[in-house]
N, C-alpha and C positions, 0 to 999 in steps of 0.2 A: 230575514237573513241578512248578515253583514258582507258577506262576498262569495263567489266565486273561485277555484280552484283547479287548474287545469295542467295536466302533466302530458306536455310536450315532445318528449324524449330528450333524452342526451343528459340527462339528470337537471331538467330545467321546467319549472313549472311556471305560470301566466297567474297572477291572481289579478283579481279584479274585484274593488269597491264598487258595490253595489249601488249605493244609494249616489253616490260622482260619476260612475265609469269609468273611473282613475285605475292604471293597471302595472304592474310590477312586473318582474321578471323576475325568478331568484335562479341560480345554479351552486348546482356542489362545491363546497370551496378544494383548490386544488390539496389539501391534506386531508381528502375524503373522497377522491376519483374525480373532483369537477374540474371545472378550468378556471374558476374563479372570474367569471366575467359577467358578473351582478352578485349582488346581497347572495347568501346562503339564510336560508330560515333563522340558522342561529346568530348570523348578522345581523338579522332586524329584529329578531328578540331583545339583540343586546341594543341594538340602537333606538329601540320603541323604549328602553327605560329612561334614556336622555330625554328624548320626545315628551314622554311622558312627565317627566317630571319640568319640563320650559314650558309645557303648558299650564299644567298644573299652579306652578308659580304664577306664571303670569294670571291666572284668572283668579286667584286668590289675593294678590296682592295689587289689583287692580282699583279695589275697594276701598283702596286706602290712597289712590290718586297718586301709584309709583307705576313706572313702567318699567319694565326689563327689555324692552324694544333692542336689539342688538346682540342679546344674549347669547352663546353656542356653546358648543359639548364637545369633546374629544371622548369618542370612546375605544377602548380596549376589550377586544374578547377572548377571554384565556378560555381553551378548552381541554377537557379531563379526562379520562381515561377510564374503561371496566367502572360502567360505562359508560361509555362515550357519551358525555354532557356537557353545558356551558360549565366551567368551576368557579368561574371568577369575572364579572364583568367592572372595568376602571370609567369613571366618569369625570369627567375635570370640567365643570362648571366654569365658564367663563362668563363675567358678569358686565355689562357695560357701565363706563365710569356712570358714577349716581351716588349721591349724599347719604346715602342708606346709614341708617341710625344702628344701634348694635342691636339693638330690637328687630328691624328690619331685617340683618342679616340672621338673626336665628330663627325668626320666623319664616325662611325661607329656604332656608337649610331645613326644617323643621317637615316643610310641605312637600320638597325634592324627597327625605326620607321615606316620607307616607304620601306616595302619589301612589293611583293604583296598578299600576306594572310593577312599582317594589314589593305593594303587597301581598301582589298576585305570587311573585316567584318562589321557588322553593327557596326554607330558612335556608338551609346548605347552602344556596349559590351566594356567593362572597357579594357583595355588592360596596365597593372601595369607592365611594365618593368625595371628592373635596371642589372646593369652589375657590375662584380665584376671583378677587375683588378689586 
């Protein structure tokens, strides 16, 4: 099992990583009954794709003796309507200064693409990434 799952009340559920005991709190975001006072599920959907795609990087381009040590994400989560879904997640890639060759940045651009949270998600949900170098 990977985790844990526990629903709280007040529209807020406790998860918990199993394998760390590391544990979340999410609630409804205020344009869906909550109060907005932790992550909403569809907040860390959208924020496990940045996640996902910094680590990614980094363990791929590790091999090649670069670091992305500093790196962060700004994310955006647009959501859609009938039905009610993510539609649209922005990611802005911020890269820490590094001599990166133009090879470097497409290949890394290339690995953010095809990390497996972008592969996972539905074709339909927009996924607008750009990196800042």
């Amino acid at each position: 099992m990977t985790a844990h799952v526990y629903y709280s009340g007040a529209l807020n559920c406790e998860l918990t990583h199993l394998f760390s005991g590391i544990r979340i709190t999410t609630d409804a975001p205020p344009d869906n009954q909550g109060k907005g006072e932790a992550f909403s599920p569809t907040d860390l959907c959208a924020t496990s794709l940045a996640a996902c795609m910094l680590t990614t990087m980094a363990i791929r381009i590790r091999d090649k003796g670069i670091s992305i040590e500093g790196a962060r994400a700004d994310v955006v989560k647009v959501m859609a309507a009938d039905p009610r879904r993510i539609g649209r997640i922005e990611v802005r890639l911020i890269m820490p200064k590094n001599n990166y060759s133009e090879a470097d940045k497409k290949l890394l651009e290339h690995i953010a693409h095809t990390c497996p949270v972008a592969l996972s998600l539905h074709p339909e949900l927009e996924q607008a990434v750009t990196f800042e170098w």
